[in-house]
Structure formats: C-alpha cells, structure tokens
NURO-865715 format. One record per residue: residue in one letter; x, y negated, z of N, C-alpha, C, O, CB in turn. Coordinates in steps of 0.02 Angstrom, whole numbers, padded with zeros to 5 digits, always signed. Glycine has a CB too. Example, Ala and Ser with C-alpha at 12.3 -4.5 7.8 and 13.67 -1.06 7.14 Angstrom:
BEGIN
A+00660+00284+00390+00615+00225+00390+00660+00165+00390+00712+00166+00423+00565+00224+00452 S+00642+00112+00354+00684+00053+00357+00645-00002+00394+00670-00057+00402+00704+00030+00286 
REM end
This chain:
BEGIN
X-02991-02601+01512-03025-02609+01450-03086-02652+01461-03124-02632+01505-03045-02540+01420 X-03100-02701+01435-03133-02753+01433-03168-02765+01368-03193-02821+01365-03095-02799+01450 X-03174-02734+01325-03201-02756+01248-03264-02763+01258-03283-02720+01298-03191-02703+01184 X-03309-02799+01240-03392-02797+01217-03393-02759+01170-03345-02743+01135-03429-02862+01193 X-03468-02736+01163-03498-02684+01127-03538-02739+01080-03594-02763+01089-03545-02625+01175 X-03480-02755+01016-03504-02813+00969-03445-02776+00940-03394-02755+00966-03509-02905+00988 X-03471-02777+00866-03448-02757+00815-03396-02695+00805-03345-02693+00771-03428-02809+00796 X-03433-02634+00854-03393-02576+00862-03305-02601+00893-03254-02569+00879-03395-02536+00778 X-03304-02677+00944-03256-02679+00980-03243-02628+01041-03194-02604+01069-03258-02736+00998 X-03290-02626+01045-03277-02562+01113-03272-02500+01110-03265-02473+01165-03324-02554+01160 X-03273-02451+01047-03277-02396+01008-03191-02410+01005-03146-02375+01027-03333-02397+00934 X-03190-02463+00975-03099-02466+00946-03077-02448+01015-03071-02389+01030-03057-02558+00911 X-03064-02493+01054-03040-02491+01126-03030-02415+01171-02980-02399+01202-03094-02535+01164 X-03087-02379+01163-03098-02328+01186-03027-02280+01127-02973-02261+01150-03192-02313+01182 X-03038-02275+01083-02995-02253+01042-02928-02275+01050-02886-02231+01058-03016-02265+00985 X-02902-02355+01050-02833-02366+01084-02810-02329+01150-02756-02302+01163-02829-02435+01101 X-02876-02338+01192-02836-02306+01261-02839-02246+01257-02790-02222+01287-02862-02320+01331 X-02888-02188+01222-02869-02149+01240-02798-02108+01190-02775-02054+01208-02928-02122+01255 X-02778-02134+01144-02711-02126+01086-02684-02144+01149-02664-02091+01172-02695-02180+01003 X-02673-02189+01187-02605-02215+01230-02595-02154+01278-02542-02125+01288-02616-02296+01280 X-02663-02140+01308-02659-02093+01371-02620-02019+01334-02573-01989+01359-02754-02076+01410 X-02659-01999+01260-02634-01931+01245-02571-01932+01191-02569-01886+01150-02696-01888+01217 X-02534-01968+01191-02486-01988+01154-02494-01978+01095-02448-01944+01073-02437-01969+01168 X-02539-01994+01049-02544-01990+01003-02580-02057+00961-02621-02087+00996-02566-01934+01005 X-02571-02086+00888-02597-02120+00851-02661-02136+00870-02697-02099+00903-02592-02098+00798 X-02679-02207+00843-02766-02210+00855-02817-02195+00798-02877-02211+00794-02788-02285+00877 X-02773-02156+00752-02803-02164+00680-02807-02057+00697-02838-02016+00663-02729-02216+00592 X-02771-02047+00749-02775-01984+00772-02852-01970+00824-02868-01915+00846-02702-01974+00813 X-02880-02016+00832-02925-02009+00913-03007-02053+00844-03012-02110+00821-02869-02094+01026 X-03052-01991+00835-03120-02002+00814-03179-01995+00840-03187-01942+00870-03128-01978+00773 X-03220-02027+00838-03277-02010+00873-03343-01978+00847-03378-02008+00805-03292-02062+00900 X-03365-01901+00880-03375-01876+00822-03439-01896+00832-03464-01909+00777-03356-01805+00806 X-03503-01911+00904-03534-01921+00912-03568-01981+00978-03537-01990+01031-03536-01873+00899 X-03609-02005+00968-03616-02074+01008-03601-02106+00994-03605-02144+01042-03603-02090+01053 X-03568-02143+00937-03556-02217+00919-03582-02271+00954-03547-02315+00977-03576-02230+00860 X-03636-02269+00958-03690-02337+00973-03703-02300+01046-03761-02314+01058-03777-02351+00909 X-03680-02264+01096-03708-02256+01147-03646-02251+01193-03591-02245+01168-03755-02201+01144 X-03654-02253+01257-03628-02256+01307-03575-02174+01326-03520-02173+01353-03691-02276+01350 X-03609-02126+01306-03612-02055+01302-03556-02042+01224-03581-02053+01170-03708-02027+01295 X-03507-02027+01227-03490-02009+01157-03431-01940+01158-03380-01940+01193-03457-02084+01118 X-03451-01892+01116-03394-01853+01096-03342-01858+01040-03362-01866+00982-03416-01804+01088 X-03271-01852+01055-03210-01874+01068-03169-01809+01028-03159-01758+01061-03196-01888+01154 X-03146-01813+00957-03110-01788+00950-03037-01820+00914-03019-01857+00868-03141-01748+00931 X-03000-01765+00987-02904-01794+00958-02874-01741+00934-02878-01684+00955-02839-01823+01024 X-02832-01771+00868-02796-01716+00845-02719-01723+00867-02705-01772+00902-02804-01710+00767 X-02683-01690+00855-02609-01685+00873-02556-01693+00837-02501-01686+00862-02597-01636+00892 
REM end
C-alpha cells in the first residue's frame, strides 16, 4: 500500500486492504475514529 495521505487516498486504501484481508466488501470496513491521523479505529462488519 502506497497511497498518500491527499484527499483521504490513504483512508480508502487502508479500507481496500483491509476488505481483501477479511473477506469482506469495502463499503463493509469504516473508520470509526482517526481519520486524519496515523492511529485509527476500524470497524468491519460481516
């Protein structure tokens, strides 16, 4: 994963890989906290 942190590209990214890793959608994988930070909590539904 390579995205810059420009225009919430790297937020998306984080969200593709982790849908790939837990087999699930990326519209399934939200972030509930940290947007703008390095630090973020991660919720996936099923």
């Amino acid at each position: 994963m390579r995205e810059r942190a420009v225009d919430g590209a790297a937020n998306e990214g984080v969200a593709a890989l982790l849908a790939a890793h837990f087999g699930v959608r990326k519209g399934d994988v939200r972030i509930m906290n940290g947007y703008g930070s390095r630090i973020k909590t991660i919720e996936v539904d099923d």
